[in-house]
PDB file as gemmi writes it, atoms N, CA and C in Angstrom:
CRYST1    1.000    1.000    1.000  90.00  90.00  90.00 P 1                      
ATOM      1  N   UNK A   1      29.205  10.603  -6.061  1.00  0.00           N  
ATOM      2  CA  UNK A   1      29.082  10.709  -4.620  1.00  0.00           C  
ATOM      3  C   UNK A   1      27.935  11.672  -4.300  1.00  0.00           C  
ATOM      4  N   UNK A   2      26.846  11.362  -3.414  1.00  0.00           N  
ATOM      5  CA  UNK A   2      26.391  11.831  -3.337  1.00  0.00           C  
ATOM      6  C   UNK A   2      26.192  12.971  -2.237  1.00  0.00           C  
ATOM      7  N   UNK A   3      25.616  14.500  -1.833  1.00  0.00           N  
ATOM      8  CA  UNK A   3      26.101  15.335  -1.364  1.00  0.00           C  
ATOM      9  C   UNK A   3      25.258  14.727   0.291  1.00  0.00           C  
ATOM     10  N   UNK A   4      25.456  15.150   0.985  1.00  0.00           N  
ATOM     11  CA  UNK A   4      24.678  15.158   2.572  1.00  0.00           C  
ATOM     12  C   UNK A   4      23.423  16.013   2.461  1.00  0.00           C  
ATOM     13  N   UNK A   5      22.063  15.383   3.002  1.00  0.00           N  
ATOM     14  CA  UNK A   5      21.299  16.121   3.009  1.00  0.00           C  
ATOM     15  C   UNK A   5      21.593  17.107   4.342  1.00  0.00           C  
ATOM     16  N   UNK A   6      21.414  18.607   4.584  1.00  0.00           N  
ATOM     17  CA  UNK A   6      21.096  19.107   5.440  1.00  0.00           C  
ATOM     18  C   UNK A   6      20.379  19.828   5.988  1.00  0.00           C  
ATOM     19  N   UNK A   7      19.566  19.402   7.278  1.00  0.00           N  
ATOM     20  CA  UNK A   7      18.480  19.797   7.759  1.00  0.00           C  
ATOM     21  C   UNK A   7      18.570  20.827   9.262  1.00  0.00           C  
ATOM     22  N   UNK A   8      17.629  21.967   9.067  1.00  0.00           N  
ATOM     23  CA  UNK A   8      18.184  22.967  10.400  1.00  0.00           C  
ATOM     24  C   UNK A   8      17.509  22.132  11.323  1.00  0.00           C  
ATOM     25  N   UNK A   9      18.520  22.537  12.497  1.00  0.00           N  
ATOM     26  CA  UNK A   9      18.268  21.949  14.195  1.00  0.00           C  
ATOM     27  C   UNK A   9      16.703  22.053  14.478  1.00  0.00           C  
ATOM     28  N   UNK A  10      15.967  22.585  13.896  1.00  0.00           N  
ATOM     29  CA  UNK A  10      14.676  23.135  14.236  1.00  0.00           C  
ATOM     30  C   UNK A  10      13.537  21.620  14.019  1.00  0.00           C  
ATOM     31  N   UNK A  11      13.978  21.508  12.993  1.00  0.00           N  
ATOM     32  CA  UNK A  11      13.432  19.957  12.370  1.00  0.00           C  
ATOM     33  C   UNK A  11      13.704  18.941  13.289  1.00  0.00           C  
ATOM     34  N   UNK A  12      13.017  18.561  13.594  1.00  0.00           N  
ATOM     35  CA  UNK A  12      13.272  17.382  14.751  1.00  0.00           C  
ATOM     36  C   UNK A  12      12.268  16.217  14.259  1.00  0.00           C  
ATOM     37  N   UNK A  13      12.768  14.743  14.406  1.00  0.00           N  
ATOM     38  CA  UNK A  13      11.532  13.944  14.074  1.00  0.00           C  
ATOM     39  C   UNK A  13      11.095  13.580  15.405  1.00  0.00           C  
ATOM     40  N   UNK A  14       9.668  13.341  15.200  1.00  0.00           N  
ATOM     41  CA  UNK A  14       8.923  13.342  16.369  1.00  0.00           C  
ATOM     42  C   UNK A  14       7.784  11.904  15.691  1.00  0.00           C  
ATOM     43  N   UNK A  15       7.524  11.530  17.356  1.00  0.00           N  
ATOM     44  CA  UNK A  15       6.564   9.867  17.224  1.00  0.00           C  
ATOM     45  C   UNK A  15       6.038   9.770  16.259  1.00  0.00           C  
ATOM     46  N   UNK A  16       5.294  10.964  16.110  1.00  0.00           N  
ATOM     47  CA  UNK A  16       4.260  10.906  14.759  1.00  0.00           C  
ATOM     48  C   UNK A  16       5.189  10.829  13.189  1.00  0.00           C  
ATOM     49  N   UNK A  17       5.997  11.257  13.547  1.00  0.00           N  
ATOM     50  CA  UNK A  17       7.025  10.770  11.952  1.00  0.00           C  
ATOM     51  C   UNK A  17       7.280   9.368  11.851  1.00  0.00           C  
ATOM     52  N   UNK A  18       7.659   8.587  12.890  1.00  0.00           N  
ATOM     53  CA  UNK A  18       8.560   7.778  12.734  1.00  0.00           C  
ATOM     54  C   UNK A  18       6.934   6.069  12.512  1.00  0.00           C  
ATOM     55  N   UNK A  19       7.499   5.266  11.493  1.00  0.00           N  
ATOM     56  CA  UNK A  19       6.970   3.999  11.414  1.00  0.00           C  
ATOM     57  C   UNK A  19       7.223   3.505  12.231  1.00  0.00           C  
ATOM     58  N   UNK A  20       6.328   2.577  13.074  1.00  0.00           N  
ATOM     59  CA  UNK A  20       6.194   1.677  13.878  1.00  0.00           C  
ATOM     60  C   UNK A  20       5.759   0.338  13.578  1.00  0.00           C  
ATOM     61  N   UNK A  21       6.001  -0.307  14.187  1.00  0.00           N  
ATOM     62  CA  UNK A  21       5.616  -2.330  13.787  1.00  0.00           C  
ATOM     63  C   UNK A  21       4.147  -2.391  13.153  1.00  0.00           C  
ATOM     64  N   UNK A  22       3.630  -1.769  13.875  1.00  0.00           N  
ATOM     65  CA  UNK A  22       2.067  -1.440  13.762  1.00  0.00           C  
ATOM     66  C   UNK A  22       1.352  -1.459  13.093  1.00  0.00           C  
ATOM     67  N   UNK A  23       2.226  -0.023  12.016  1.00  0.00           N  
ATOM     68  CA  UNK A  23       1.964   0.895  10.974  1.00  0.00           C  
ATOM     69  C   UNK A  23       2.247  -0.192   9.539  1.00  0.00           C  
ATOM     70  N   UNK A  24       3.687  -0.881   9.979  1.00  0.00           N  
ATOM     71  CA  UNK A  24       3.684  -1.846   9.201  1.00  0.00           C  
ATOM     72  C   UNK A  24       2.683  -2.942   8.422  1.00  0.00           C  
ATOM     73  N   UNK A  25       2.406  -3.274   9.831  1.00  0.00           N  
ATOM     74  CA  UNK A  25       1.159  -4.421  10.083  1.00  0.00           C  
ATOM     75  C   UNK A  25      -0.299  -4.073   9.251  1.00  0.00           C  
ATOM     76  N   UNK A  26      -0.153  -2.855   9.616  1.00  0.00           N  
ATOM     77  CA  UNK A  26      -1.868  -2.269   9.551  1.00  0.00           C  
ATOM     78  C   UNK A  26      -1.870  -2.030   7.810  1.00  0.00           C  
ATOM     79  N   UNK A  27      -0.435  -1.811   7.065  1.00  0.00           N  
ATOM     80  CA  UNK A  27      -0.150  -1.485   5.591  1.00  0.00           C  
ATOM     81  C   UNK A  27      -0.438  -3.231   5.351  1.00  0.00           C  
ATOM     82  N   UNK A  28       0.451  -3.719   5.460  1.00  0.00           N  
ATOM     83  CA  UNK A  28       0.214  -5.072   5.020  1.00  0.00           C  
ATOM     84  C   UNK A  28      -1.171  -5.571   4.710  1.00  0.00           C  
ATOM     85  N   UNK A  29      -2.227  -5.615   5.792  1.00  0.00           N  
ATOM     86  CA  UNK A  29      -3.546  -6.091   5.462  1.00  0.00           C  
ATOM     87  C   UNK A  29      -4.317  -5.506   4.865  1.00  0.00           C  
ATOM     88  N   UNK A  30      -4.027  -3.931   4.866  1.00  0.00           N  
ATOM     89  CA  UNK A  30      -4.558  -2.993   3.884  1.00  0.00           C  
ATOM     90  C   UNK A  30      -4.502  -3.859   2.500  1.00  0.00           C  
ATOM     91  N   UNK A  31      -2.920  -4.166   2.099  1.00  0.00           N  
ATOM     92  CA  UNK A  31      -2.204  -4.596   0.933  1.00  0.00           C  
ATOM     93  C   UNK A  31      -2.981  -5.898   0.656  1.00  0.00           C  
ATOM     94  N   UNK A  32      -3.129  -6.814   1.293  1.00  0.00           N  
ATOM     95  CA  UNK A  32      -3.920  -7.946   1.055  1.00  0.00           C  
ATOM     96  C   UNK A  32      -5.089  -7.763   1.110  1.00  0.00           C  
ATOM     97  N   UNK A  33      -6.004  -7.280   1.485  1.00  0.00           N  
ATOM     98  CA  UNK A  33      -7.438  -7.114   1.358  1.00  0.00           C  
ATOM     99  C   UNK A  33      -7.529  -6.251  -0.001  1.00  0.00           C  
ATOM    100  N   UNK A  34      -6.733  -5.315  -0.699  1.00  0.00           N  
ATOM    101  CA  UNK A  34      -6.595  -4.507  -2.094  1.00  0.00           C  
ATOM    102  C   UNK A  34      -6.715  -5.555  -3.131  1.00  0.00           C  
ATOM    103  N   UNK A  35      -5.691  -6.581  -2.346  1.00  0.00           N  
ATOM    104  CA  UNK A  35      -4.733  -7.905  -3.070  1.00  0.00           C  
ATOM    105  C   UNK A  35      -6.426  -8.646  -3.620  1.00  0.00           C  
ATOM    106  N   UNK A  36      -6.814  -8.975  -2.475  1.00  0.00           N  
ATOM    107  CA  UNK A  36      -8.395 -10.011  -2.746  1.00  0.00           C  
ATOM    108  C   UNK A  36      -9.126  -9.302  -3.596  1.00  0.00           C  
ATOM    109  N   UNK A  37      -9.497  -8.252  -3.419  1.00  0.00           N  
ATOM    110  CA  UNK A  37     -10.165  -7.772  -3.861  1.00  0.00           C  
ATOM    111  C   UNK A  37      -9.906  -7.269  -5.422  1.00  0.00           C  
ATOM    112  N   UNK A  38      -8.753  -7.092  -5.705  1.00  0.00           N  
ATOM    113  CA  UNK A  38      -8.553  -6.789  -7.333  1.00  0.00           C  
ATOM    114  C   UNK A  38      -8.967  -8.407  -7.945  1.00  0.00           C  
ATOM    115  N   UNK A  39      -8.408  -9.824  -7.240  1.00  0.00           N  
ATOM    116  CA  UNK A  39      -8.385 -10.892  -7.776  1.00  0.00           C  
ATOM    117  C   UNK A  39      -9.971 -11.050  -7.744  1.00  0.00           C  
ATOM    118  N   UNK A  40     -10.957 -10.723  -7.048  1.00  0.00           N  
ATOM    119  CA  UNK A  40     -12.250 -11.048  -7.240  1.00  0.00           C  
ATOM    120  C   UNK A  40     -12.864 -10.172  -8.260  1.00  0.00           C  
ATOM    121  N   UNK A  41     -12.250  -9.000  -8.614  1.00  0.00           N  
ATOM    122  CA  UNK A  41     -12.801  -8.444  -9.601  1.00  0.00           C  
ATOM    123  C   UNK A  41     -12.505  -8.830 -11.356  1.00  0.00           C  
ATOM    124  N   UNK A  42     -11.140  -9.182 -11.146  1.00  0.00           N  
ATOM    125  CA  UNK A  42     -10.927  -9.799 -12.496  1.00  0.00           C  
ATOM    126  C   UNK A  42     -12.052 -11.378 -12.416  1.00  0.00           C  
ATOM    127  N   UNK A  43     -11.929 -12.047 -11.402  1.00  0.00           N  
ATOM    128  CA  UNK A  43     -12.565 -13.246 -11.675  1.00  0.00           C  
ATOM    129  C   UNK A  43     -13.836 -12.819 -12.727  1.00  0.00           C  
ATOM    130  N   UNK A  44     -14.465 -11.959 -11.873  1.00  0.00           N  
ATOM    131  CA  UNK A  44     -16.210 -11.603 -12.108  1.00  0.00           C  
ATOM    132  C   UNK A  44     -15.922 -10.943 -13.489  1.00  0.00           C  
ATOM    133  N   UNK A  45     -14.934 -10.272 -13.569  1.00  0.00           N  
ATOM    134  CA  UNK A  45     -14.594  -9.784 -15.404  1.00  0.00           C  
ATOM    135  C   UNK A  45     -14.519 -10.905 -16.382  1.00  0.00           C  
ATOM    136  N   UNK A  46     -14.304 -11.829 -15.689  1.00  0.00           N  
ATOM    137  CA  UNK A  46     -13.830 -13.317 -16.605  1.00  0.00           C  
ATOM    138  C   UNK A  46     -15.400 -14.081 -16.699  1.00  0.00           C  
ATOM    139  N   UNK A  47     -15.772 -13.999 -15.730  1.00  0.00           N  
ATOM    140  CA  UNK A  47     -17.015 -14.725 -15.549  1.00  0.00           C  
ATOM    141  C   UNK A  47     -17.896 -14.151 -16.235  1.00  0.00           C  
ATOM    142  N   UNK A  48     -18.352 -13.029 -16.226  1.00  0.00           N  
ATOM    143  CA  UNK A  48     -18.801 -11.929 -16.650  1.00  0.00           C  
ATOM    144  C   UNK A  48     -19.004 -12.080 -18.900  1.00  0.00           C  
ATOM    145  N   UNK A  49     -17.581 -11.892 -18.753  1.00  0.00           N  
ATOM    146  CA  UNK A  49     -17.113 -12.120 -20.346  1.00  0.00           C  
ATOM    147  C   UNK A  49     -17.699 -12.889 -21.137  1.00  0.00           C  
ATOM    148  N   UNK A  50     -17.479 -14.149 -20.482  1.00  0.00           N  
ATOM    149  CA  UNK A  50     -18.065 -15.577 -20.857  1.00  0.00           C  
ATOM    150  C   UNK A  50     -20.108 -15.598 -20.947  1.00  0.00           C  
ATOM    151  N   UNK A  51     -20.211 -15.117 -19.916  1.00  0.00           N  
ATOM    152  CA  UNK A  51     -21.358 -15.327 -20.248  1.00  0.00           C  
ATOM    153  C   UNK A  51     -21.992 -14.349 -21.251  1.00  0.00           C  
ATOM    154  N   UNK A  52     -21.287 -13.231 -21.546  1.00  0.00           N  
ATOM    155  CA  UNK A  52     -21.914 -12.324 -22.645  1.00  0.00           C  
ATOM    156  C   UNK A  52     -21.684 -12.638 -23.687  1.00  0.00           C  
ATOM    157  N   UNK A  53     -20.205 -13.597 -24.356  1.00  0.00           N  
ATOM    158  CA  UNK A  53     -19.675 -14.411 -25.184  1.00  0.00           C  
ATOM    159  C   UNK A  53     -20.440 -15.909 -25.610  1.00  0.00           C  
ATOM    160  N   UNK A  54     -21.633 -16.070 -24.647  1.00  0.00           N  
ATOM    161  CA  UNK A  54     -22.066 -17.493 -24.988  1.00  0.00           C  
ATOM    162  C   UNK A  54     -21.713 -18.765 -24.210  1.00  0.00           C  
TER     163      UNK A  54                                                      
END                                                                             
């Protein structure tokens, strides 16, 4: 079982803490444009290979 975290009254979360739809959104395309971009780099590693291979 695990214990309760506890936090003093002082701590308050505020807008800037909290995720929004947005924040979501704006991670996601981050995530896919990372996404393209690792897959175009292996391509060009592959492509790359081959032609130094002959």
């Amino acid at each position: 079982m695990r214990a309760p975290i506890i936090q003093p009254l002082h701590i308050r979360s505020t807008d800037e803490d909290c995720i929004t739809a947005a924040d979501i959104e704006a991670w996601a395309k981050v995530e896919r444009a990372l996404s393209g971009k690792r897959e175009a780099c292996r391509k060009l590693r592959i492509i790359t290979g081959r032609m130094a291979n002959g």
